[in-house]
C-alpha positions in Angstrom: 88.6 91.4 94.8 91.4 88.7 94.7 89.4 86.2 96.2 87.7 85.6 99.4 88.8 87.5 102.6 89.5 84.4 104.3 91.9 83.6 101.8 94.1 86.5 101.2 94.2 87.9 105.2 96.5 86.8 107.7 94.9 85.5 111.3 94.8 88.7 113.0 93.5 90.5 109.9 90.6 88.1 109.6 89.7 88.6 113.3 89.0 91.9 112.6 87.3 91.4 109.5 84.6 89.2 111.0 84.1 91.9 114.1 83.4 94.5 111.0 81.1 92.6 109.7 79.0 92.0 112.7 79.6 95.9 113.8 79.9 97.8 110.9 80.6 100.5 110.3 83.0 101.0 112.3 86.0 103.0 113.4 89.6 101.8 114.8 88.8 103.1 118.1 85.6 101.1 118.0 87.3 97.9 117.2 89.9 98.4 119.7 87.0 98.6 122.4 85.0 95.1 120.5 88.3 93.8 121.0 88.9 94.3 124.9 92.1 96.4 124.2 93.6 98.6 127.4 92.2 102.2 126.1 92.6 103.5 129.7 94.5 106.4 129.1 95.2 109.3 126.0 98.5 107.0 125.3 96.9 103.5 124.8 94.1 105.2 122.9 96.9 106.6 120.2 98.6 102.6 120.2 95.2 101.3 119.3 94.3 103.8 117.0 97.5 103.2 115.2 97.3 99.9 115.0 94.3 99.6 114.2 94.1 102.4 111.2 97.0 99.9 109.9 95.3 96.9 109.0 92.3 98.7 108.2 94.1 100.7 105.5 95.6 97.1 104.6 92.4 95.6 103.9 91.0 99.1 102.3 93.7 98.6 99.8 92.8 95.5 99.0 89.5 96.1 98.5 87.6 94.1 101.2 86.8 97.3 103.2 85.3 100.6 102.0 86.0 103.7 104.5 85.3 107.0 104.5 86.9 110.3 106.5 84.9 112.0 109.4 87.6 114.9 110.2 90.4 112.0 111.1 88.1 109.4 112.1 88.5 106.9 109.5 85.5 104.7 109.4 85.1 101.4 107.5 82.6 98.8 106.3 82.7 95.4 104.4 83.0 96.3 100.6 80.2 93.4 99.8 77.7 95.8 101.8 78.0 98.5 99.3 77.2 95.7 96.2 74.0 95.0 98.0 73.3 99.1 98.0 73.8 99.0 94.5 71.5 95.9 94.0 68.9 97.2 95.9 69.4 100.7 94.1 68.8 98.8 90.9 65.1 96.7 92.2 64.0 99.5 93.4 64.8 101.6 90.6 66.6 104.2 92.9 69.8 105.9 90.9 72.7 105.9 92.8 75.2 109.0 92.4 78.7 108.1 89.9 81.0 109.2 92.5 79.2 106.4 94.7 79.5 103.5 92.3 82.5 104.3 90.5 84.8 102.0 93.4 82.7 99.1 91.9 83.5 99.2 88.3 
């Protein structure tokens, strides 16, 4: 990581950062609804998820979130959660799968 979320995201993207890391995970729909957007009808559902799925990919990229697929769902978590996984993996003596870690190297 660059540095510090707080450092490298823009207002709006650190909004949302701080909601995923009281709520994760989490999917764009989900933040919408944290975030008291309009999701009233199949229209503003789409504009959310949109807009949404944008800044989260942002912030995927740069390596402050972690997501994963669930048939399009995209669903996301704060990349320092997974570094405690590993820690605790390591106390407790519990081997975590390559494909798992690898994104931490």
């Amino acid at each position: 990581m660059k540095g510090m979320p707080e450092n490298i995201l823009g207002v709006f993207e650190s909004k949302l950062f701080f909601v995923i890391k009281e709520h994760w995970p989490v999917t764009s729909i989900e933040l919408a609804e944290l975030l008291n957007e309009d999701l009233n009808d199949r229209k503003a559902k789409k504009r959310a998820y949109s807009k949404y799925s944008y800044y989260l990919k942002k912030m995927i990229q740069n390596k402050i979130l972690l997501s994963k697929k669930s048939g399009n769902t995209l669903i996301v978590w704060p990349f320092e959660v997974e570094k405690y996984r590993v820690i605790d993996s390591i106390i407790n003596e519990k081997p975590l799968e390559e494909k798992n870690v690898k994104h931490l190297l």
